[in-house]
N, C-alpha and C positions, 0 to 999 in steps of 0.2 A: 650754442657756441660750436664753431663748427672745431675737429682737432683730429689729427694723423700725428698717429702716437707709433716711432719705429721701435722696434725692439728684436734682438737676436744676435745682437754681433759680439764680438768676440777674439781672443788670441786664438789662429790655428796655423797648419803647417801647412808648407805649400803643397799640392795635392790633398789637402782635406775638405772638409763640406762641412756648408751654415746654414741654416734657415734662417729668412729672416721674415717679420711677420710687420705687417702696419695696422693697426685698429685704429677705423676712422668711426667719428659718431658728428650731428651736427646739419648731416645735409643727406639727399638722397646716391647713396653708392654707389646702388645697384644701377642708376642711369648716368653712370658717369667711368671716362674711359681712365685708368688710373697708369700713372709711370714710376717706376725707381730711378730714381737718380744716383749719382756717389758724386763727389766731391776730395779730391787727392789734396794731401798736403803741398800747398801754394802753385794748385792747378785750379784752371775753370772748371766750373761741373760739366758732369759729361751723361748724356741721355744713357743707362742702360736697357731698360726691357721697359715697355707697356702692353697692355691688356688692355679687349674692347669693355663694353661695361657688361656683355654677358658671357666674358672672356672665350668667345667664339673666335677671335683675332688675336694673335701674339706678333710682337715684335723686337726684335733682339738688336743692340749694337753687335758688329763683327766681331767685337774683342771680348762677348762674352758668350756668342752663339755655341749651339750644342755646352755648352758647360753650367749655365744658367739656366731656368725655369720660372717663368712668372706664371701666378695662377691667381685666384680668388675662389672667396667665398661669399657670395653675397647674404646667405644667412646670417651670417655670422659678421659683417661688414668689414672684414680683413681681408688685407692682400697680402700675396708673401713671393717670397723669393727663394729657390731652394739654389745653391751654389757649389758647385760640386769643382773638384779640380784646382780647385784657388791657386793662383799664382801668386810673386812677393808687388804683382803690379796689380790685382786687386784692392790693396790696399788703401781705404779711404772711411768717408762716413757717409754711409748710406740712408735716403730716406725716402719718401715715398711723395707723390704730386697730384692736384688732382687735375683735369685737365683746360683749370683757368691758371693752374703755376702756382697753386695757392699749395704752400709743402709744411711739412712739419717737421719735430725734432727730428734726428738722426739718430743711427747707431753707427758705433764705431767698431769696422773691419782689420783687423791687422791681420798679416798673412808673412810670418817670416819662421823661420829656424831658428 
């Protein structure tokens, strides 16, 4: 059964930092390019970062470049997201895609004072 399981998120303050981690099992990882998504309260989702599948390639949306860091581990078949600088417009539920759009749960980001 294939399963991207998010986890990491949490209440923080705006300029603080989250990690956030996705454990996938189910299907081959290590050959597949993986994306974070978020999803905002009664917005469309919005592509944040992907990674190639030997994370030789990064790719960032504008609004979270330099602030964001997507990486992996393919030993370990997790991806993570380190977030640094949060602002109150990060705010959403983040998860993770693989790159047929097949996604899994979320974790939930709030970013306020």
């Amino acid at each position: 059964e294939v399963q991207l399981q998010a986890s990491g998120g949490g209440l923080v303050r705006p300029g603080g930092s989250l990690r956030l981690s996705c454990a996938a099992s189910g299907f081959g990882f290590r050959d597949t390019t993986m994306t974070w998504m978020r999803q905002a309260p009664g917005k469309e989702p919005e592509w944040v970062a992907s990674i190639s599948n030997l994370g030789r390639s990064k790719w960032y949306a504008d609004s979270v470049k330099g602030r964001f860091t997507i990486s992996r581990d393919n030993a370990e078949n997790t991806l993570y997201l380190d977030m640094n600088s949060l602002k109150l417009d990060d705010t959403a539920v983040y998860y993770c895609q693989r790159d047929d759009n097949l996604r899994g749960q979320g974790t939930l980001v709030t970013v306020s004072s």
